[in-house]
C-alpha positions in Angstrom: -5.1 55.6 -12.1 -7.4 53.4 -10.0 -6.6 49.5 -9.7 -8.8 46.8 -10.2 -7.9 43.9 -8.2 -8.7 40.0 -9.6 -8.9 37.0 -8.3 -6.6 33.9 -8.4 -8.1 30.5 -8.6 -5.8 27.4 -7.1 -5.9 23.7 -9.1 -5.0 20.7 -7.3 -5.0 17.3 -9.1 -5.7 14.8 -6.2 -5.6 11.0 -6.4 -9.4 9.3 -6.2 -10.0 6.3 -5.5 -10.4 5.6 -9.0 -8.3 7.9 -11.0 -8.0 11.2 -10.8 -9.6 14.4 -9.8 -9.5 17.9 -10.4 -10.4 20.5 -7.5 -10.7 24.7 -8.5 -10.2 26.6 -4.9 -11.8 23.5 -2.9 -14.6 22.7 -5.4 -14.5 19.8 -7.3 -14.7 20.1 -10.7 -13.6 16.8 -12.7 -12.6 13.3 -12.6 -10.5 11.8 -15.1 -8.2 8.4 -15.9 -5.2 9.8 -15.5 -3.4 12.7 -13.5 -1.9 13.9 -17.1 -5.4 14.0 -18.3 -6.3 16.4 -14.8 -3.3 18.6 -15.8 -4.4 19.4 -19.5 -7.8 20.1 -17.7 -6.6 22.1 -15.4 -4.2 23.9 -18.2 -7.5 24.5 -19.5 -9.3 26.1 -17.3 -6.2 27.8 -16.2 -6.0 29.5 -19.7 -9.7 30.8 -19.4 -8.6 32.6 -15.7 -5.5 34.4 -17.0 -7.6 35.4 -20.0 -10.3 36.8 -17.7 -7.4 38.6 -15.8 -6.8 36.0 -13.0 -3.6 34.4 -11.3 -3.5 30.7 -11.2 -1.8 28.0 -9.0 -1.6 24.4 -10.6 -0.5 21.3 -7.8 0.0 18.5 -9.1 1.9 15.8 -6.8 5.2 14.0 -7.2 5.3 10.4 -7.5 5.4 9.8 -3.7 2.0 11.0 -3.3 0.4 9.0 -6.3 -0.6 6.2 -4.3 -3.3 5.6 -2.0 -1.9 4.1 0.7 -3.4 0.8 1.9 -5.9 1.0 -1.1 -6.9 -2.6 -3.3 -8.1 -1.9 -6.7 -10.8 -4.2 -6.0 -12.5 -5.2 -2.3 -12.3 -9.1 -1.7 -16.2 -9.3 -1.5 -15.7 -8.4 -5.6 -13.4 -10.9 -6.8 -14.7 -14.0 -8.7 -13.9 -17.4 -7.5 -13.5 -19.4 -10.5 -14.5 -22.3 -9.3 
């Protein structure tokens, strides 16, 4: 019986600078508010693969890694002075 060998295809949810985004094997694919929102993309598109016969690999990362270090929400040059 001959075998026929498919692919697997690797998610990573990576913090943006704003919000979220969601890589498939290096290419990015989406950006989204939240990293729950990248998951249930990724879940997604995840669900297509194994129903085309692929393995998958989700990475989403633990709370130490949510934060861009050093990053402000908003550069000084932005902010409003009210006076």
């Amino acid at each position: 019986m001959g075998s026929h060998v498919m692919g697997s295809h690797v998610y990573n949810v990576v913090k943006a600078p704003i919000g979220w985004a969601l890589f498939c094997d290096r290419e990015r694919i989406g950006g989204f508010v939240s990293s729950e929102a990248a998951l249930e993309a990724a879940t997604a598109f995840g669900a297509n693969a194994i129903r085309d016969g692929h393995s998958i690999q989700i990475n989403v990362p633990g709370p130490e890694l949510r934060e861009i270090e050093g990053f402000e929400s908003w550069p000084a040059r932005w902010h409003l002075d009210p006076k």
